[in-house]
N, CA, C and O of each residue as an XYZ file, in Angstrom:
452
protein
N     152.497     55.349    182.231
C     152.834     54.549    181.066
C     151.726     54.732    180.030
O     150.605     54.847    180.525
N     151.814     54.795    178.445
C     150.948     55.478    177.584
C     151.069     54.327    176.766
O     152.046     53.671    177.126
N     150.503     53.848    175.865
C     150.629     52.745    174.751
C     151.179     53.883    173.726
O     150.732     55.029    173.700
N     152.249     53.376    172.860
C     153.060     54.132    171.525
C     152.181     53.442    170.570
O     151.640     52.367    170.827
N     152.025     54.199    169.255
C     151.331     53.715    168.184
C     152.494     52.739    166.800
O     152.068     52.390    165.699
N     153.734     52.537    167.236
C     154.598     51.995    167.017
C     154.884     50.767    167.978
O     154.627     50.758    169.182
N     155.618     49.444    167.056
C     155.854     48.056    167.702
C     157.185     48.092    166.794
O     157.465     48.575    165.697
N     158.099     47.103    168.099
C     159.470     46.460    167.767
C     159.022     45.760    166.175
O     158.100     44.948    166.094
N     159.827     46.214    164.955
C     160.259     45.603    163.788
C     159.364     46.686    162.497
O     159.495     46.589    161.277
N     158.742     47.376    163.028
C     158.087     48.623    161.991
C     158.915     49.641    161.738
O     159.511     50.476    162.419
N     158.784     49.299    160.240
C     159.500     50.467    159.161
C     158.914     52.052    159.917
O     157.702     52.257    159.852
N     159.774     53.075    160.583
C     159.101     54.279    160.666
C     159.743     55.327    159.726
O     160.728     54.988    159.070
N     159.265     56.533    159.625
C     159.428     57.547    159.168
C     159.917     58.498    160.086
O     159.047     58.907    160.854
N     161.216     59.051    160.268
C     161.590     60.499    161.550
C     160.551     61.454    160.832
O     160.304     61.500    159.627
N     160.027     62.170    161.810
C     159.533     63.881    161.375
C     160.469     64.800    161.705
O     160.984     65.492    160.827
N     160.745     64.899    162.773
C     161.591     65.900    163.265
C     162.884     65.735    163.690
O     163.173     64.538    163.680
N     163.916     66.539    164.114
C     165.141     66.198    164.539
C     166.300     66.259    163.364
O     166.190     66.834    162.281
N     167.358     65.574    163.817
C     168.979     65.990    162.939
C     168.506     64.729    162.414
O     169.411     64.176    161.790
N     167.590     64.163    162.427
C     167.889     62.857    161.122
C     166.143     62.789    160.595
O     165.468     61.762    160.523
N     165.763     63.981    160.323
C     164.284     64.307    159.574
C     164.582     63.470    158.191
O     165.532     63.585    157.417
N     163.611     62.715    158.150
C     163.113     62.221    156.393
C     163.708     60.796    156.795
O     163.107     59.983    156.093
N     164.549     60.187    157.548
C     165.228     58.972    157.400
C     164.210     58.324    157.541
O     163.120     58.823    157.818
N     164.442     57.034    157.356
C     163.132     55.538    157.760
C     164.213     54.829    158.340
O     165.387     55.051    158.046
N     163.827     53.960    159.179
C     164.200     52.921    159.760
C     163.667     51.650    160.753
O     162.606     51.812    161.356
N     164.214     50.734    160.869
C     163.422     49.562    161.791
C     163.214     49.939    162.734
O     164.166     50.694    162.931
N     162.365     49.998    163.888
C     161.924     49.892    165.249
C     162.806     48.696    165.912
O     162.413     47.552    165.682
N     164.186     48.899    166.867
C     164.521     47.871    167.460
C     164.455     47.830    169.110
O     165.236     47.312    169.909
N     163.131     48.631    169.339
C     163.188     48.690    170.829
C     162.033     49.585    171.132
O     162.175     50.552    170.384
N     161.046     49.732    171.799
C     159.938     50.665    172.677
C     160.145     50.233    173.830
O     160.214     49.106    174.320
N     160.267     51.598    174.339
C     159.930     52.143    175.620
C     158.610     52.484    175.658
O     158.139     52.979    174.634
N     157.723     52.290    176.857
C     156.313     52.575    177.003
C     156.419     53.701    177.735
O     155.846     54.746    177.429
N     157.431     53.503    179.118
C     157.174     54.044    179.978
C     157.248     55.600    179.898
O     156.515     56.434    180.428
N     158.907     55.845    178.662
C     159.191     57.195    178.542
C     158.683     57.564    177.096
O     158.992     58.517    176.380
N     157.805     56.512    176.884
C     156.970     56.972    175.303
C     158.277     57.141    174.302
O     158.001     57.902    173.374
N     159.411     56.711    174.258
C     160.581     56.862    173.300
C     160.660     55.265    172.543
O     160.155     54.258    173.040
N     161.262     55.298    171.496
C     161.581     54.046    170.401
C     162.796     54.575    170.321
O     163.176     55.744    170.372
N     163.614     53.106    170.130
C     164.934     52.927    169.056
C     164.838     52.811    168.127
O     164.173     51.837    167.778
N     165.320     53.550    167.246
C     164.853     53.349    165.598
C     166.703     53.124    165.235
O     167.648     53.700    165.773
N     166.714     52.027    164.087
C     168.287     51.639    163.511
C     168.475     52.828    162.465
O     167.877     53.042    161.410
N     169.597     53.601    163.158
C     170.646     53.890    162.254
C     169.896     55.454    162.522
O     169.983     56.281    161.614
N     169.183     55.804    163.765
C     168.993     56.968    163.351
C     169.028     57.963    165.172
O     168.493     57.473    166.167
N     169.374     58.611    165.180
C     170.070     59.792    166.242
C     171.409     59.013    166.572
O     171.860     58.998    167.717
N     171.918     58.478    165.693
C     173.429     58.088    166.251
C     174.374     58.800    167.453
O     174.689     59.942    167.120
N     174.773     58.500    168.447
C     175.450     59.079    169.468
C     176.913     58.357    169.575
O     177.091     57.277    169.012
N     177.901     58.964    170.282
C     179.143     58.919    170.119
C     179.417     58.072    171.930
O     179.300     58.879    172.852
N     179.647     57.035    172.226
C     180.025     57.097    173.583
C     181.166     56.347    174.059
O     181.452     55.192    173.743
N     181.806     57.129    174.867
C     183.448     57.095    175.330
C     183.643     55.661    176.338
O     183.498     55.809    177.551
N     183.892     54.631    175.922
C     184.021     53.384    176.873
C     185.377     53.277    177.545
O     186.227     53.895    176.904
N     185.920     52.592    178.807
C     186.989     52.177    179.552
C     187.238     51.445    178.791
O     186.639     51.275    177.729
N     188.236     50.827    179.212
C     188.878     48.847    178.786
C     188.390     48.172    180.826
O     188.817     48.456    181.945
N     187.914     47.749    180.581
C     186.993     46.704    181.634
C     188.173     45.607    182.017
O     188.247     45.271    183.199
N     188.599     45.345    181.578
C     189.579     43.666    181.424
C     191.216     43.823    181.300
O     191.665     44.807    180.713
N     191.696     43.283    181.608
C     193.480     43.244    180.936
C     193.037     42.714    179.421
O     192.200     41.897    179.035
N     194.292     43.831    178.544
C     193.835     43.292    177.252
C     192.784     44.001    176.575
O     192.867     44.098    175.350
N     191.745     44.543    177.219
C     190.648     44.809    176.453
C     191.078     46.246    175.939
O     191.914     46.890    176.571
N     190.480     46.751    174.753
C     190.602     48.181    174.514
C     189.604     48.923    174.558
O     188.497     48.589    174.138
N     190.023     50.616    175.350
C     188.961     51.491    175.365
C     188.393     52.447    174.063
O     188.850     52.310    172.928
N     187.712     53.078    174.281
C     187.606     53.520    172.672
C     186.261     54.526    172.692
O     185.615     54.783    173.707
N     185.923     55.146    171.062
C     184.973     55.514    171.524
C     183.399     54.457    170.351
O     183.584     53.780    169.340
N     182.594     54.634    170.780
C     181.723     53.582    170.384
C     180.132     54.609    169.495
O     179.175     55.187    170.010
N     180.391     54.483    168.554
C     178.432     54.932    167.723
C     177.620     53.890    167.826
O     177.836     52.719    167.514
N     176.211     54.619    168.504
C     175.323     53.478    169.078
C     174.022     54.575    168.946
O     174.073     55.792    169.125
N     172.948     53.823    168.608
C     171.561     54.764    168.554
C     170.887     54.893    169.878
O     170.943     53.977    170.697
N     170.192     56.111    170.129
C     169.819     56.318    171.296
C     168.629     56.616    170.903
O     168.535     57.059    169.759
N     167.143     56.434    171.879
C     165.631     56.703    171.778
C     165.894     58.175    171.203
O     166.886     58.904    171.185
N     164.828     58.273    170.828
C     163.775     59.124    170.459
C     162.412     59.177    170.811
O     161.853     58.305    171.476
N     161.790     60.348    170.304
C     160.732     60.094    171.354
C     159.295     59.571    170.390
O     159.446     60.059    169.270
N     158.391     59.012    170.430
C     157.685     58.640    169.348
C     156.822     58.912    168.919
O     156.150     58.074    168.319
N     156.461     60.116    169.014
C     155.601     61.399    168.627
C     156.505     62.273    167.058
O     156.067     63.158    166.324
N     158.193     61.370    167.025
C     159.310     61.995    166.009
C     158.774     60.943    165.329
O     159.194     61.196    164.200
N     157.915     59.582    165.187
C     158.140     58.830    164.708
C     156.722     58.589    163.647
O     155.597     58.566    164.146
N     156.932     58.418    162.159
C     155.463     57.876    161.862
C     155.626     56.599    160.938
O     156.565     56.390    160.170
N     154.205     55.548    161.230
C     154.672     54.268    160.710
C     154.400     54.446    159.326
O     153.408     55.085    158.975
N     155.348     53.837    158.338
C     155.765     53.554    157.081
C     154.362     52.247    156.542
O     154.392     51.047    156.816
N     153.615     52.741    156.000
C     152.644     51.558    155.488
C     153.288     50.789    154.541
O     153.704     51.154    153.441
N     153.364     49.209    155.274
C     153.835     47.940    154.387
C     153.589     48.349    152.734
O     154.508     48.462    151.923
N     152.233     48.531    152.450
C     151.699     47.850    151.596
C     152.152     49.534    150.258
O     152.467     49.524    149.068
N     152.008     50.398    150.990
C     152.066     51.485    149.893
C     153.475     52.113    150.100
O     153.829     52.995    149.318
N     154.483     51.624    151.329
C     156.049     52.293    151.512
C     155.497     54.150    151.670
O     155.930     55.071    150.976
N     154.720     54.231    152.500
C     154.452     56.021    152.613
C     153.987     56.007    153.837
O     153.107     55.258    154.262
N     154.795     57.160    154.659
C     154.322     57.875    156.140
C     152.424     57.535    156.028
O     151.596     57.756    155.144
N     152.354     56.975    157.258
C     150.721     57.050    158.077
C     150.487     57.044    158.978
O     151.138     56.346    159.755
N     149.198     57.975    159.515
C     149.383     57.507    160.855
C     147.753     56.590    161.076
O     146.734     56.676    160.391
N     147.978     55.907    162.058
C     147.431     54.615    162.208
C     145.974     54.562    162.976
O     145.532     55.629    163.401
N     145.308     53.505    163.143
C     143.956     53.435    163.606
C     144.004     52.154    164.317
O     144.913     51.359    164.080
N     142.732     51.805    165.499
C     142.581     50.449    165.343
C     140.974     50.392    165.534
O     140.246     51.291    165.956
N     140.613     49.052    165.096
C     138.728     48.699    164.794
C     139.432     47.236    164.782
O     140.507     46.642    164.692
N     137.588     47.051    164.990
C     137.692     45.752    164.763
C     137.345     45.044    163.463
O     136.629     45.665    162.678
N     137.741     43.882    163.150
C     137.903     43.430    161.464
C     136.365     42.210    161.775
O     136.004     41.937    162.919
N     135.690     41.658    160.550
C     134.929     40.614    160.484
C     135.036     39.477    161.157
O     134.001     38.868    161.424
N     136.292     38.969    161.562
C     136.279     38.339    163.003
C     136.146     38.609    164.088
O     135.852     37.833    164.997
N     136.368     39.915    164.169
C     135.804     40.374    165.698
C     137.500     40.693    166.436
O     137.619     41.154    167.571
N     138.584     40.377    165.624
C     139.607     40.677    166.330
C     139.593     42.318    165.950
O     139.008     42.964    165.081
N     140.657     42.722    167.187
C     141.353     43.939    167.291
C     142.637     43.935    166.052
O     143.660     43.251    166.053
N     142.228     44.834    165.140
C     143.335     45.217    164.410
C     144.174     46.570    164.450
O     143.649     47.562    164.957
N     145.540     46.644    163.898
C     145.925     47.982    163.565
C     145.903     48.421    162.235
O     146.752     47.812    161.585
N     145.078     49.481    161.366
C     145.063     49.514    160.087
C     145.662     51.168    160.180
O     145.701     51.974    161.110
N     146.168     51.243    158.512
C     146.551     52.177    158.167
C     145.559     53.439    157.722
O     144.698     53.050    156.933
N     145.469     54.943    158.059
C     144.187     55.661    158.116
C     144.380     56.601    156.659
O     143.454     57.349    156.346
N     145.872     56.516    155.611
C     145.503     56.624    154.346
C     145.214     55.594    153.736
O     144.323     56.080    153.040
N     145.252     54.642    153.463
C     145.036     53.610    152.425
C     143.760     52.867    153.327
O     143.139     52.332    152.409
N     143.225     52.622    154.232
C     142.874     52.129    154.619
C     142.563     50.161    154.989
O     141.628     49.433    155.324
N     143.992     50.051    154.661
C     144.387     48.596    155.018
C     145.032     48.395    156.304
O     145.676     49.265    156.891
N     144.759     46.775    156.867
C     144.816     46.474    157.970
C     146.243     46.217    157.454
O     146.599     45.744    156.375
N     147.108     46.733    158.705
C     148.886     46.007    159.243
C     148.939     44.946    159.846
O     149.730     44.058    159.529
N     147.819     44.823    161.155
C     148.572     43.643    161.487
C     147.483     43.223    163.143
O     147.468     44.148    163.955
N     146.919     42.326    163.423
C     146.223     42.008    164.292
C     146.836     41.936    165.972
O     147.663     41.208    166.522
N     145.963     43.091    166.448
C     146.959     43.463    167.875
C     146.106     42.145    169.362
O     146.746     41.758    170.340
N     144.769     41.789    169.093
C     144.380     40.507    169.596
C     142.994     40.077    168.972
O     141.939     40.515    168.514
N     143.816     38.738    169.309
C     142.715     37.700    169.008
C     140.988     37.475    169.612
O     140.545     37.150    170.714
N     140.388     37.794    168.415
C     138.793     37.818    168.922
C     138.550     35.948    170.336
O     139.145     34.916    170.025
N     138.029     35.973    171.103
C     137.593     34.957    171.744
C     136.443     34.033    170.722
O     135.566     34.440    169.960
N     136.863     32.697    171.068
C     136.581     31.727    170.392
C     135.648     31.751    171.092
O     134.762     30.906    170.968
């Protein structure tokens, strides 16, 4: 298991693949297989039964991982591909900052009181 430099709800950037240049939300990491769900992007096609009386079968578009090495985070503050850092800030917490602009995203833990 590897830590991803991406978290559930971050704007990313695709690099590579059939959906290069898109951005989209982070709605899911995987650690284990180092892959993210990103919305609206490697869309896949998949063929469902009808489960139930009544129910209908069909076929269903649904996003599938990627791997997150395809993925780079979108800096809040400037909306442009970066890739990321972490240090610690004047409180002593652990942050994640951005390594063009050099602004902090978002505090990954809390310094001890």
């Amino acid at each position: 298991m590897s830590k991803v430099h991406v978290k559930k709800d971050d704007m990313v950037y695709v690099l590579s693949g059939k959906d290069r240049a898109k951005t989209g939300k982070v709605l899911e990491v995987y650690p284990k297989t180092n892959r993210v769900l990103v919305e609206g992007v490697n869309m896949v096609t998949r063929h469902v039964k009808p489960r139930r009386m009544g129910e209908v079968g069909g076929r269903i578009e649904e996003e599938a991982p990627i791997h997150a090495s395809n993925v780079m985070l979108v800096d809040p503050k400037t909306g442009v591909p970066t890739k990321t850092g972490v240090r610690m800030n004047d409180q002593g917490d652990k942050v994640r900052y951005s390594k063009k602009s050099g602004e902090d995203i978002d505090v990954i833990t809390k310094a001890k009181e």
